[in-house]
C-alpha positions as CSV (number, residue, x, y, z in Angstrom):
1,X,-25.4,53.0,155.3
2,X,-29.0,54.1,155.9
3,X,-29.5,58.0,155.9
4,X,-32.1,59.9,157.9
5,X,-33.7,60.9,154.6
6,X,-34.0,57.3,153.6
7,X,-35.7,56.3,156.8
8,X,-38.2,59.2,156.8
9,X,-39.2,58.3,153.5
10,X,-39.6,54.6,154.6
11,X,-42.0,56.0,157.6
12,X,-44.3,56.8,155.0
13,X,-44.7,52.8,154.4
14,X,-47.5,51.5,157.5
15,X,-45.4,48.5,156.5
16,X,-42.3,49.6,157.8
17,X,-43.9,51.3,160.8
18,X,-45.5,47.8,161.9
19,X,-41.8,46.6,161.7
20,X,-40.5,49.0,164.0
21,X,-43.3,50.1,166.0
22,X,-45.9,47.0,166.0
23,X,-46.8,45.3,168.8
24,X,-49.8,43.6,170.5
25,X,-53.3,45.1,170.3
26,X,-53.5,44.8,166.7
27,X,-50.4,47.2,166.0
28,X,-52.6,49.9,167.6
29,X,-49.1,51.6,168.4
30,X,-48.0,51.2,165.0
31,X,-51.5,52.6,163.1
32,X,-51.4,55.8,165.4
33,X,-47.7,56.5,164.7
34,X,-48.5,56.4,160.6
35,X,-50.9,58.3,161.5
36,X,-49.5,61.0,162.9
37,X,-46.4,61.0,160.6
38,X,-48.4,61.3,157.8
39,X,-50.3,64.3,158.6
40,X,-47.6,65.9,159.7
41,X,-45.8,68.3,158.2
42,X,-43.1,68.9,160.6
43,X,-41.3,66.2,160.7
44,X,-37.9,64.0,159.9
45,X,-35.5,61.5,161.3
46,X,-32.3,62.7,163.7
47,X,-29.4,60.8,164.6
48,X,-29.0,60.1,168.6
49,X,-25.5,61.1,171.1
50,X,-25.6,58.4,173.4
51,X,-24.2,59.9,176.4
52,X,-23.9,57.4,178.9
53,X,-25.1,53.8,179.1
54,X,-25.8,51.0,181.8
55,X,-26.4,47.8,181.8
56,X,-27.7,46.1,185.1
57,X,-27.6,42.3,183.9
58,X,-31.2,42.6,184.0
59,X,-31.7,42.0,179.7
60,X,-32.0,45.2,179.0
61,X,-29.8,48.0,178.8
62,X,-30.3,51.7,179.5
63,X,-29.0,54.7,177.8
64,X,-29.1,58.8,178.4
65,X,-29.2,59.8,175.0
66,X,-29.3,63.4,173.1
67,X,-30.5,64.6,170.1
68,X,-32.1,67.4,168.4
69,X,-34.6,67.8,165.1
70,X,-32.4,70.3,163.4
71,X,-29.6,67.8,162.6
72,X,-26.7,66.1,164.4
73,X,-26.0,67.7,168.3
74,X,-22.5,69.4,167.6
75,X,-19.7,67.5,169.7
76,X,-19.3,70.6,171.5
77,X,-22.1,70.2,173.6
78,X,-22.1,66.4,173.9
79,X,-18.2,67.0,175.4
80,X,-20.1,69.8,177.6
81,X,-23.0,67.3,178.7
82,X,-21.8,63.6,178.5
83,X,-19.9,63.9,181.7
84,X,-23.4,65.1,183.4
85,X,-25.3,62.5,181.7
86,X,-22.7,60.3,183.1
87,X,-22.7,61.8,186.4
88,X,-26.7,61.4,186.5
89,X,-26.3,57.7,185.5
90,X,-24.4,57.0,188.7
91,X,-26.3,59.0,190.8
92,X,-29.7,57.7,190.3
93,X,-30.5,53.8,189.4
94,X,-31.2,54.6,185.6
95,X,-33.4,51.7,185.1
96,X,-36.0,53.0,187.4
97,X,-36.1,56.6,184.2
98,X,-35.6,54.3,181.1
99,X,-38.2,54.6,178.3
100,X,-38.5,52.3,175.4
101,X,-40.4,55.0,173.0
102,X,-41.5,52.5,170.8
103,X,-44.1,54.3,168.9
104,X,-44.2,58.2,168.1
105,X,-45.5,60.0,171.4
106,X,-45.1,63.5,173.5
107,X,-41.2,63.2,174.2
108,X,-42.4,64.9,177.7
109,X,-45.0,62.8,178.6
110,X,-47.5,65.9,177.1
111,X,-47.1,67.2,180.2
112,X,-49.0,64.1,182.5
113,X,-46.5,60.8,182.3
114,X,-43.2,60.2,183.7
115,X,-40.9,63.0,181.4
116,X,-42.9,65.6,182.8
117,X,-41.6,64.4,186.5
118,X,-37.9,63.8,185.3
119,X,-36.5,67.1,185.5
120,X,-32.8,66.1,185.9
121,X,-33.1,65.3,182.1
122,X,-35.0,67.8,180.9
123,X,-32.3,69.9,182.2
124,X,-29.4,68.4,180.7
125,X,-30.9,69.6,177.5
126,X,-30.6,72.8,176.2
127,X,-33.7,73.4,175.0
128,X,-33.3,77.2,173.5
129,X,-31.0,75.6,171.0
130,X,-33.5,72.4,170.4
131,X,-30.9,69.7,172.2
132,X,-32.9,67.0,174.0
133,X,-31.9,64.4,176.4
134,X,-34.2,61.2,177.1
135,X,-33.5,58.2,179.2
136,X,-33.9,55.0,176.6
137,X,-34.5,51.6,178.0
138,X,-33.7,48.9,175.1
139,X,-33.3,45.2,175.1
140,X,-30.1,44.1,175.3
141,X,-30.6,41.8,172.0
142,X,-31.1,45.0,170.4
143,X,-28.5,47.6,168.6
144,X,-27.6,50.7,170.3
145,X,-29.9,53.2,169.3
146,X,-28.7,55.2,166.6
147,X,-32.2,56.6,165.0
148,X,-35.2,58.9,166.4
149,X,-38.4,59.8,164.4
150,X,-39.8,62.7,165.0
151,X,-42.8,64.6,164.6
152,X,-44.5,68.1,165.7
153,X,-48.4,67.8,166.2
154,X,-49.9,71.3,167.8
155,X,-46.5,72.3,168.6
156,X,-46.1,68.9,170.7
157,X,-42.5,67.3,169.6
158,X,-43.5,63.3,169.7
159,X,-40.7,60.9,169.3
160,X,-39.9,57.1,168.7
161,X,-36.3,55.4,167.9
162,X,-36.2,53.5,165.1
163,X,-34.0,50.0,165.7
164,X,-34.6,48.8,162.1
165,X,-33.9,51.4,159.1
């Protein structure tokens, strides 16, 4: 099994960020992620909590994930906030707040895209003990999400899941 260490030392490789994070525009998405990772000291890979997941026979699949950059969230908390994030799933149409974060980028939007106007996850998190919870949109082809790269930039968190370790 692939370990966080492993895949933040594979994030040092453009190569493996084109895998995970390329796209069109000449991997533009992919070149600014190395980037950043690799000036950045403050960084490393987390394992996500999925917390509740829906799937709207649309091809993809949506999921209200946590997670947190000091480690794994303690089951604790995800007992505490899974039946919220479950609760949230069924009271909005989640396909309308999932996210693909396919490159790293301001978890919140830095302030001026669509996080920034989602307060009902920001505030499943607990953000005084680092926990986040994000709204993922994934293809249904795809794995759960199990992986999030992380990075701090100016005090900015930016994030990105990794599919591929």
């Amino acid at each position: 099994m692939t370990s966080r260490t492993e895949i933040a030392a594979k994030l040092d490789d453009f190569a493996f960020q084109k895998i995970n994070f390329g796209g069109f525009l000449m991997n533009k998405r992919a070149k600014n992620s190395h980037a950043l990772w690799t000036r950045s000291s403050d960084k490393g890979v987390t394992e996500l909590a999925i917390l509740a997941t829906r799937d709207y026979g649309d091809g993809n699949v949506y999921d209200v994930a946590a997670f947190t950059t000091d480690g794994t969230v303690p089951s604790d908390v995800i007992a505490d906030i899974a039946p919220q994030a479950e609760a949230l799933a069924d009271a909005i149409n989640l396909r309308e707040h999932g996210y693909v974060y396919s490159s790293l980028e301001p978890w919140d939007g830095g302030g001026t895209i669509w996080i920034s106007k989602k307060p009902e996850f920001r505030a499943l998190g607990r953000p005084d003990e680092g926990i986040h919870v994000i709204p993922i949109q994934r293809l249904s082809g795809i794995n759960e999400p199990r992986w999030l790269a992380w990075a701090r930039e100016n005090g900015q968190l930016h994030i990105a899941i990794v599919y591929k370790p």
